[in-house]
C-alpha positions in Angstrom: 38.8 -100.6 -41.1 42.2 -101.3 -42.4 44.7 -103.1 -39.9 48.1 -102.2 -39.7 50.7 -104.5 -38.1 54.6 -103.7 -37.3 56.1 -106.5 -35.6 59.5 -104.2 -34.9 58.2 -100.8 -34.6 60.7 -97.9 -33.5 60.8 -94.5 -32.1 61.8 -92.3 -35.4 64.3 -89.5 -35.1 65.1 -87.6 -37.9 68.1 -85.4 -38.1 67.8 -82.0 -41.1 71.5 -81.5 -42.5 72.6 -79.3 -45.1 75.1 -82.4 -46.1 76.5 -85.2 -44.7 80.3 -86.0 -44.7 81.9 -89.0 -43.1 84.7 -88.5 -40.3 83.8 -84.9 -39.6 81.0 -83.4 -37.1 78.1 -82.2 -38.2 75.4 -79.0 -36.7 72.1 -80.4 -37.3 69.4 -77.9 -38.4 66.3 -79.6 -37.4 65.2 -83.0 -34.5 62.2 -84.1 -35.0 60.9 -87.4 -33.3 57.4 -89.8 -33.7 56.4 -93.0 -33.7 57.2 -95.0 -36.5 57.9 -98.3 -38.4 56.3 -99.2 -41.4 53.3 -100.0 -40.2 52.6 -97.3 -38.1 53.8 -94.8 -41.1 50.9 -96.3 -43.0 48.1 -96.1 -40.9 49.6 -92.4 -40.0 48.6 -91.9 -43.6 45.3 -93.7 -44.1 44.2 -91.8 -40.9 44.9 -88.5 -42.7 43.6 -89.6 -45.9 40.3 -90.1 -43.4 40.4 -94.0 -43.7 39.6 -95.5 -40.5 42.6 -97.5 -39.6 44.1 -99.3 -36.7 47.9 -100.1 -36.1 49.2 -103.1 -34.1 52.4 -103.2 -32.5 54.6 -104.4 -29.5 55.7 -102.1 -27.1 58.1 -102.2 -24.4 60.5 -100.1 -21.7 60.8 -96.2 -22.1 60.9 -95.7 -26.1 57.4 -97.4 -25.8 55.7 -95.3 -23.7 57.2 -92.2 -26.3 55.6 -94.2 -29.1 52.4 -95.0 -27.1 52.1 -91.3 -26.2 52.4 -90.0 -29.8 50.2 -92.4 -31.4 47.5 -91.1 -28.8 48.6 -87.2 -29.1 48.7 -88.0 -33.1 45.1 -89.4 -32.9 46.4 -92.8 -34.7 44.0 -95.6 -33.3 46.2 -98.6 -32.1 46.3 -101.7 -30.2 49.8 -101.4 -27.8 50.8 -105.2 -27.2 53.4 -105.1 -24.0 56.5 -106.3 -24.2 57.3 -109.2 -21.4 61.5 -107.4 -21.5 63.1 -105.0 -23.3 62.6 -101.5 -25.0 61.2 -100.7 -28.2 63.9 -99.6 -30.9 65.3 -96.4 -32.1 65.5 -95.5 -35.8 67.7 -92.5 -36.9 67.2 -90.6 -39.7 70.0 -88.0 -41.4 67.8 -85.9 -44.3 70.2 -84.1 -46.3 70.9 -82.9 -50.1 67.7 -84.0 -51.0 68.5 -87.6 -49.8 68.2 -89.9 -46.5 70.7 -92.0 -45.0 68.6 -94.6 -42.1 70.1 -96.1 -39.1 67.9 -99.0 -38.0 68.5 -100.7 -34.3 67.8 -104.4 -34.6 64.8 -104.4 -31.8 64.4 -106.0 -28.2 63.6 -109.9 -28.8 59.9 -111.2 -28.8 59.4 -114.5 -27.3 56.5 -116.8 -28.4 54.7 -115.2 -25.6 54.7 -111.9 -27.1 54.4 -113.1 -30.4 51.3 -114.7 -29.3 49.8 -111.8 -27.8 50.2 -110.3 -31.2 48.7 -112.3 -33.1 45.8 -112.3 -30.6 45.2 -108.8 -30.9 45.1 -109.1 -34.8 42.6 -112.0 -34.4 40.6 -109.8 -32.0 40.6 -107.3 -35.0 39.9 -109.0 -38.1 36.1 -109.6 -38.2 35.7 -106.1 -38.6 39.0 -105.3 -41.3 38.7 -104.9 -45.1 42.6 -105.1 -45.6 45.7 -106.0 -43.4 49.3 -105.0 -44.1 52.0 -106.4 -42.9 55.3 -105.0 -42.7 58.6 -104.4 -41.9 61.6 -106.2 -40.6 60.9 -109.3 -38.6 62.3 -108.4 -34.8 65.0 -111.0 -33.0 63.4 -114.2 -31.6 60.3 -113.8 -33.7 60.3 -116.6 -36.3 60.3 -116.8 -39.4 57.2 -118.1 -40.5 55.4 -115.2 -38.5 54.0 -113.2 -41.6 53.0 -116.3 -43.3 51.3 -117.1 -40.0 49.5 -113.8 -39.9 48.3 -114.1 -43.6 46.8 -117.4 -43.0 44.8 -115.8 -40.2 43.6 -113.3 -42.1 42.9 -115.5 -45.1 40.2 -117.8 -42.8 38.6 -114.0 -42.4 38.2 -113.6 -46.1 41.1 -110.7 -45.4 43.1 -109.3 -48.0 46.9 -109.2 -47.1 49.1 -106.3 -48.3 53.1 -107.7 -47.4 56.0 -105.2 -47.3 58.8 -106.9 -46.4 61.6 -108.8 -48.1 63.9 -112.2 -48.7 63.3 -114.8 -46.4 60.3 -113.5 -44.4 58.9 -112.4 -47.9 59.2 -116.4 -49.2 58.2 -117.8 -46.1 54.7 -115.9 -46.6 54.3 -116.8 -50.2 52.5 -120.1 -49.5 49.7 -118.6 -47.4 48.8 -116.1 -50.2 49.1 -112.4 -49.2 47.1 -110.5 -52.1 50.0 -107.9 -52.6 53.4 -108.1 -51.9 55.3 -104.9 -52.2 59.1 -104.7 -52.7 61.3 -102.2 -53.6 63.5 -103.2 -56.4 66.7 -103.9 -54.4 64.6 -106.0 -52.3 63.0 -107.9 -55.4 66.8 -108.1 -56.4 67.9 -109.9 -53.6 65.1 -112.4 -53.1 65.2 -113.5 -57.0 68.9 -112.9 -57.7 67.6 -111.2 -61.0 68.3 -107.4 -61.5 65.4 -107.1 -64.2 62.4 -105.9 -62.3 60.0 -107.1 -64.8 61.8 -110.7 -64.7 62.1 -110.5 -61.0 58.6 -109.7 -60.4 57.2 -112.4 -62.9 59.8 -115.2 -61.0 58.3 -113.7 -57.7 54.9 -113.7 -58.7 55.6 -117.3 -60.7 51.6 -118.9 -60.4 50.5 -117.8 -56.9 48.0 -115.3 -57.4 49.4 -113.3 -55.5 50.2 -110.0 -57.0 54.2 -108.1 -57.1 53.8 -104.2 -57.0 57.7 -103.0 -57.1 59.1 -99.5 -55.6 61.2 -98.1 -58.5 61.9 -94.8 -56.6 61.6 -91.8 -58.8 60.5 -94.2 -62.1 56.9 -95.0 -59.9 55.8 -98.5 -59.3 55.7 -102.1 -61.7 53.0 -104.5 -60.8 52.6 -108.2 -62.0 49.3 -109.4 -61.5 46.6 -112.3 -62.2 45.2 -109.3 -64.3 48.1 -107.8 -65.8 51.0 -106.3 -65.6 51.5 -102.1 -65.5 54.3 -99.9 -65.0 53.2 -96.4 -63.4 55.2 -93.5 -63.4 54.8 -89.6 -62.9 54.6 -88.0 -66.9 56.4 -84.5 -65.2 58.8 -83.6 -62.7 58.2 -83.4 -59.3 57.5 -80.1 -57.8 61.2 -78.0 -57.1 62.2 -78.8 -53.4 62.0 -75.7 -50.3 64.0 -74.7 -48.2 63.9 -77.7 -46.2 64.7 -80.1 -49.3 63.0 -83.4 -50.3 62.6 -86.8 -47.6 62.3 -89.7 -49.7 61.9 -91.8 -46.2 58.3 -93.2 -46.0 57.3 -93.0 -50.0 56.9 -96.8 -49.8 54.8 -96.7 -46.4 52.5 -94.3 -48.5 52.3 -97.0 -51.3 51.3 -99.4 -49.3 48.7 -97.5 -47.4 46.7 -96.9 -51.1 47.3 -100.6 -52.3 45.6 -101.3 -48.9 42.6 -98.5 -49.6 42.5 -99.5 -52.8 42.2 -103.7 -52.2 39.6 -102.3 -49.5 37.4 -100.6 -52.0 37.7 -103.3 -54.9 39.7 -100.5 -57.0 41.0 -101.8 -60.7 44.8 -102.4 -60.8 45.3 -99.1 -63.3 43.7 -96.8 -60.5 44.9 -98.1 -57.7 48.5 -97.9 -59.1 48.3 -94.2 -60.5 46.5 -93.5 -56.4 49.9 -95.3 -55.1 52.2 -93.6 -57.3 50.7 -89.5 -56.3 50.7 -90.5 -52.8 54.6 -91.6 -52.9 55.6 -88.6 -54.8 53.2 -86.3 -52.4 55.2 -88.0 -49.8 58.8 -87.0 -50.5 57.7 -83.3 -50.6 57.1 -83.5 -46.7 59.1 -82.9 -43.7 58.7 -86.5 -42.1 57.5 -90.2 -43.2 54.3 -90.9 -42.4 52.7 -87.7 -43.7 51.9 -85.9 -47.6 51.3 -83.2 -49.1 47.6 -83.4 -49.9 47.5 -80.2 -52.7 50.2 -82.6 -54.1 48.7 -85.6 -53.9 45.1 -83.7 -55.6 47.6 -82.9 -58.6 49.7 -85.1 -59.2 47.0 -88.1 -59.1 46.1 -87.0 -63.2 49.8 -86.6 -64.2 50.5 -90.4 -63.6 50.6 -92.5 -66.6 49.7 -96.2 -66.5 50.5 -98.3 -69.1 49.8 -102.3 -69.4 52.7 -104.4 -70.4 52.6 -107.3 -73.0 52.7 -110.5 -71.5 55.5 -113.0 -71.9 54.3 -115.6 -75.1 53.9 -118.7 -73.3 55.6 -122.3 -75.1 53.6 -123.5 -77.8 52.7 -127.5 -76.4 52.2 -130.0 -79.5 49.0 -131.6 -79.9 48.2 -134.4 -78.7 47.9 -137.8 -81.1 
């Protein structure tokens, strides 16, 4: 079983435009709503992939019980942690030319008594996990050392740790050894300061052992490892969009959901990276995050190209006398 956890889930609405223009009003083609968050996107795709998988989140007020409902109606096995006040967030999404422009709500605030509860449930869990992900925003009153708490508990359960998040939450975890940690570039940007990937993700990675497997959008995915480092990318063009265009939103929910499958199963970095990169791209040719096209997936999985980087030449020390 893999565990997913998303401290600040959210009720997903996505809005189909044919374009988006500021100061004017807008008929929207298509409303779709599910439950979602990061975490929840993933283990809506493990599930479909046929990977037993089981996501943890706190719910609370009216949103919640929408989010509760689906997960059940969408046969996604979770473990609902009450919220002592407030309502669960909303996220909207506006899909249009081919694009996706997100509005996040910040979340209802988590006391230490909810954040307790959480972590309780993932403790419950773990004896019987192969992987754990954590990701996503950090909600109000939850602190900052939370995912760094969660990785130590799963590290005491011999548990690999998958991370998707970013800046301070991201370093806070560092010390406790997550086995992945998955930004997207802009994210690597703004916790180094460096606008290289491949310098970011060395700095990131530094001596930890932990490995940095970067989001480049349409370029695929860089990872720095205590194997190696790769760069995987599609060799061809994705598919021409339908009717209903492309919806880049939950590409990255995809990749972590293979790096999970794929630290589960003991897969070498080269596979496992190609396996990420298909099920991103098979991603942005569906309708919602969360879900992929699995013809897609099947063909694009040969048309990835992996290729291992050269390592930086380390100083030369003198001998000693």
């Amino acid at each position: 079983m893999i565990i997913t956890v998303t401290p600040n889930p959210a009720l997903d609405i996505t809005h189909r435009l044919d374009t988006l223009r500021p100061h004017t009003s807008h008929r929207v083609a298509e409303v779709h709503e599910q439950a979602g968050g990061k975490g929840v996107n993933t283990a809506r795709v493990l599930t479909a992939l046929g990977r037993p998988a089981t996501a943890v989140l706190p719910l609370g007020g009216p949103t919640g019980d929408l989010l509760r409902a689906d997960l059940a109606r969408s046969g996604i096995r979770h473990r609902a942690v009450p919220l002592a006040h407030g309502s669960t967030r909303r996220t909207l999404t506006l899909v249009h030319d081919g694009d996706a422009t997100v509005l996040n709500e910040p979340g209802p605030r988590l006391d230490p008594a909810d954040f307790g509860a959480l972590r309780a449930a993932v403790a419950e869990l773990l004896p019987g996990a192969r992987a754990l992900t954590l990701a996503g925003s950090l909600p109000p009153g939850l602190p900052g050392h939370a995912y760094r708490s969660l990785t130590e508990l799963a590290a005491a359960h011999r548990v690999p740790v998958v991370l998707d998040t970013s800046g301070k939450a991201l370093l806070a975890a560092l010390p406790a050894g997550p086995a992945v940690v998955k930004p997207n570039a802009a994210e690597l940007a703004e916790t180094t300061g460096l606008d290289d990937p491949l310098a970011a993700a060395r700095t990131l990675a530094g001596d930890t052992g932990t490995a940095v497997v970067a989001s480049l959008g349409a370029d695929g995915l860089l990872a720095v490892t205590p194997q190696g480092s790769w760069r995987a990318r599609l060799s061809r063009p994705l598919p021409a969009a339908g009717p209903a265009g492309r919806n880049p939103t939950g590409a990255g929910d995809s990749a972590v959901a293979a790096l999970a499958a794929g630290l589960a199963d003991g897969t070498p970095w080269p596979e496992l990276l190609a396996d990420a990169v298909a099920l991103s791209a098979a991603t942005v040719l569906t309708r919602h995050a969360g879900a992929f096209d699995p013809q897609a997936h099947r063909e694009l999985r040969p048309a990835v190209v992996v290729t291992r980087l050269p390592e930086p030449s380390r100083p030369r020390t003198a001998p000693c006398p």
